[in-house]
C-alpha positions in Angstrom: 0.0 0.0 0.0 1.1 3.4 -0.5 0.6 7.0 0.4 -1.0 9.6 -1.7 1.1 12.2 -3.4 1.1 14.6 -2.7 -1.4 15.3 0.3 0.3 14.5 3.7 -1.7 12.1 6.4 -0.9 12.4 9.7 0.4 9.2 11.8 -3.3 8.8 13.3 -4.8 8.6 9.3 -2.0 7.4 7.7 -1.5 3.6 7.0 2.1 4.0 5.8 4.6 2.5 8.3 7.5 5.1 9.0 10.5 3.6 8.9 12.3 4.4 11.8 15.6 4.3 11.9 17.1 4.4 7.9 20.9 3.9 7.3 22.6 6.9 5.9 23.3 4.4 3.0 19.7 3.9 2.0 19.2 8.0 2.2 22.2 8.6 0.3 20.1 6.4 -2.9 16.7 8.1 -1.6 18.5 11.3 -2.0 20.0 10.6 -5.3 15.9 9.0 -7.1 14.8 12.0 -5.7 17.4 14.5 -7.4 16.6 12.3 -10.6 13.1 13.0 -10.2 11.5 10.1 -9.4 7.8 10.4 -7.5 8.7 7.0 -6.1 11.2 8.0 -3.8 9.4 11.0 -3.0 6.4 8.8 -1.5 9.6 6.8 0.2 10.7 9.9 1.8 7.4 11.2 3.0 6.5 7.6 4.5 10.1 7.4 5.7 9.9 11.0 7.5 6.3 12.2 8.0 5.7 11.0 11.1 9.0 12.9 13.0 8.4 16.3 10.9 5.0 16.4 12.4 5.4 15.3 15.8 8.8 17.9 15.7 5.8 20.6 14.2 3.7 19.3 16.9 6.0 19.5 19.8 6.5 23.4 19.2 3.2 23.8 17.5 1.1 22.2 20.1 -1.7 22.7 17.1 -2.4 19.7 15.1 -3.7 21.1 12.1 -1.2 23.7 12.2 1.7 21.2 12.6 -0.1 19.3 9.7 0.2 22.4 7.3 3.8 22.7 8.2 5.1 18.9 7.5 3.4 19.8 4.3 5.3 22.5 3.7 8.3 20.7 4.4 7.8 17.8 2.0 6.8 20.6 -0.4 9.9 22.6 0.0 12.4 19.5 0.0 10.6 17.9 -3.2 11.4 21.8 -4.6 15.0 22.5 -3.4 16.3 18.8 -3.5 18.5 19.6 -6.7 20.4 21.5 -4.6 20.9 19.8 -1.6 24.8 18.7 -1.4 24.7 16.6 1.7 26.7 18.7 3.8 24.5 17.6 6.8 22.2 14.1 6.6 18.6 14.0 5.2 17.0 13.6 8.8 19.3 16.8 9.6 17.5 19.0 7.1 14.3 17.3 7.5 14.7 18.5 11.2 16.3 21.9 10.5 13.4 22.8 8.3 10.5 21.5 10.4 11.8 23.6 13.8 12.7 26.8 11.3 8.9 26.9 9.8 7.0 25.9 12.9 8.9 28.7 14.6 8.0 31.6 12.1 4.2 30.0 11.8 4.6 30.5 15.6 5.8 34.1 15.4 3.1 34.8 12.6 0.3 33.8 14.7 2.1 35.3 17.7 2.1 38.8 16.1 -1.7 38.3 14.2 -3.1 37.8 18.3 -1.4 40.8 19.5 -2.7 42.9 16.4 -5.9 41.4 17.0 -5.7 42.3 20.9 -5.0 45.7 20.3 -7.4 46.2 17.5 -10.3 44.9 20.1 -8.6 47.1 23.1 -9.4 50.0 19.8 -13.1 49.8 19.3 -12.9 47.7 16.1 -15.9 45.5 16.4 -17.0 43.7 19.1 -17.1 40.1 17.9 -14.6 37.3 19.3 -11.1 37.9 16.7 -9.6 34.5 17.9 -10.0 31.6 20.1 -7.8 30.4 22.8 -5.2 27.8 21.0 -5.8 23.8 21.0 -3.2 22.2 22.6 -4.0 19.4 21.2 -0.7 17.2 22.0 -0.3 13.4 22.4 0.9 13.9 26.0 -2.5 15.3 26.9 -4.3 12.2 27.4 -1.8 10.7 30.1 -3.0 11.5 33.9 -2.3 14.9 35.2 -3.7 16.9 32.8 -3.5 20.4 34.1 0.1 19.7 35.2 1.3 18.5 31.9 -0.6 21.8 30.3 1.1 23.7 32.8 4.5 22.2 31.9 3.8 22.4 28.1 2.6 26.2 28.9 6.1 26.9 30.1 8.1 25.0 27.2 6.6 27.1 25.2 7.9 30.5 27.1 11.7 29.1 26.7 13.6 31.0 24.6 13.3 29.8 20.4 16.8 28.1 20.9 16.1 26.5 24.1 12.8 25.1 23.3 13.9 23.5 20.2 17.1 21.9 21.8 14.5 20.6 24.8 12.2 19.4 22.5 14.4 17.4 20.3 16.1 16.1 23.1 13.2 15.1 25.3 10.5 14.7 22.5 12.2 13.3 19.6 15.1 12.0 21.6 17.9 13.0 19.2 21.8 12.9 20.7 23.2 15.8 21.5 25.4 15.5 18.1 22.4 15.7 16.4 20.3 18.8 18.1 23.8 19.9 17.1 23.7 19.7 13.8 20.5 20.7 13.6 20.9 24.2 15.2 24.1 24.6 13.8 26.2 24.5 16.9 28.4 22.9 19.1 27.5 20.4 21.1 29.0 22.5 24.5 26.5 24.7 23.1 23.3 22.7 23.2 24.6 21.0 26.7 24.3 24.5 27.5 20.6 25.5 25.9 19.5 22.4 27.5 21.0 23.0 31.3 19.1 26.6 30.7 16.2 25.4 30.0 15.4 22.4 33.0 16.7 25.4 35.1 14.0 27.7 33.9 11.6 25.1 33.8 12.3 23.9 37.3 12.5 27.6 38.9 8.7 27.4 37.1 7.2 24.2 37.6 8.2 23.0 41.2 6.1 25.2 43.3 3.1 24.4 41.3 4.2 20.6 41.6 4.9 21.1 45.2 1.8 19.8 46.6 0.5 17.8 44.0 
C-alpha cells in the first residue's frame, strides 16, 4: 500500500509505516531518485519522515492542524529544493532543521496576528470574538495529570526559540546531542548548554506548582 502524493496524512490517518531508523546508506540512494526526479522516492521519503516532521511541528506547534500544514510545507519545499541539496548535513538533519525553522516563524506569525488582533479589540474595532484560545491538542495530553502537563507544556513554550527546540528534540524526539547539534548549527557545548538553561528555567517554574500535587 502506498501513500498519496502529494497530500500528507498524519500518523493517526496514515497507514504508511515510518520507517524508523534508515541507514545513511539507504538515504544517500533516496536522495540521489529524488534528485533524478523520481515520484517513487518521493512517497519513500514522506513515508520514511512524516511521522517525526510532524510530531517535531507538533512538539513546538502544540496545534495539530497547524503542525499538519507545516510537515506539508516541508515535503513541499524538500521535493522543490532537492537539486540543490549537497549533503553537507544528513537528510534527517534537514528534515529537522526545516521542520523547527517553519514551525517557529508560523509560531511568530500567529504570535504577532493575536497581538494585532488584541489591540485592535482594546481600539473599538468591532466587538465580535477575533480569535479563540489555541488547541493544545498534544499526544501527551491524554496521560494522567492533565493540568500539570498543560502547565509544563505552557512553560516549554515560554523558553527562549533556541532553548525550546534543543528541549524538545532532546526530550520529544530524543535526538543525541550531536544531532540537536547539527541541527541548530552549533556545538554540542552549546546545546549542553541551551539544555541545562532550560530544566533550570523550567524547574525555577514548575516545582512550586508541583509542590503539593
Amino acid at each position: 500500500m502506498t501513500c498519496a502524493i502529494p497530500l500528507f496524512s498524519t500518523p493517526e490517518s496514515s497507514a504508511c509505516a515510518e520507517v524508523v531508523a534508515p541507514v545513511i546508506d539507504a538515504d544517500a540512494e533516496l536522495i540521489e531518485q529524488l534528485q533524478s526526479g523520481s515520484e517513487v522516492a518521493f512517497r519513500t521519503l514522506v513515508d520514511r519522515y512524516q511521522n517525526r516532521v510532524y510530531r517535531t511541528a507538533l512538539s513546538l506547534l502544540r496545534n495539530a492542524e497547524e503542525a499538519e500544514d507545516v510537515a506539508q510545507e516541508v515535503f513541499v519545499e524538500v521535493y522543490q529544493t532537492i537539486g540543490r541539496f549537497r549533503g553537507e548535513a544528513a537528510l534527517s538533519t534537514w528534515l529537522y532543521r526545516l521542520a523547527t525553522s517553519r514551525a517557529l516563524k508560523n509560531r511568530r506569525r500567529a504570535q504577532a496576528k493575536k497581538r494585532f488582533a488584541f489591540f485592535t479589540s482594546l481600539l473599538g474595532f468591532g466587538n465580535e470574538v477575533l480569535h479563540e484560545p489555541p488547541d493544545h491538542a498534544h499526544p501527551l495530553t491524554l496521560l494522567e495529570g492533565r493540568q500539570q502537563l498543560q502547565l509544563l507544556m505552557a512553560h516549554i513554550a515560554r523558553l527562549p526559540d533556541q532553548q525550546q527546540v534543543a528541549f524538545t528534540l532532546r526530550h520529544e524526539q530524543e535526538l543525541s546531542y550531536e544531532e540537536i547539534a547539527a541541527v541548530l548549527g552549533t556545538t554540542v557545548a552549546a546545546v549542553e548548554s541551551l539544555l541545562f538553561r532550560a530544566r533550570q528555567t523550567l524547574r525555577k517554574h514548575i516545582q512550586p506548582s508541583f509542590r503539593h500535587v
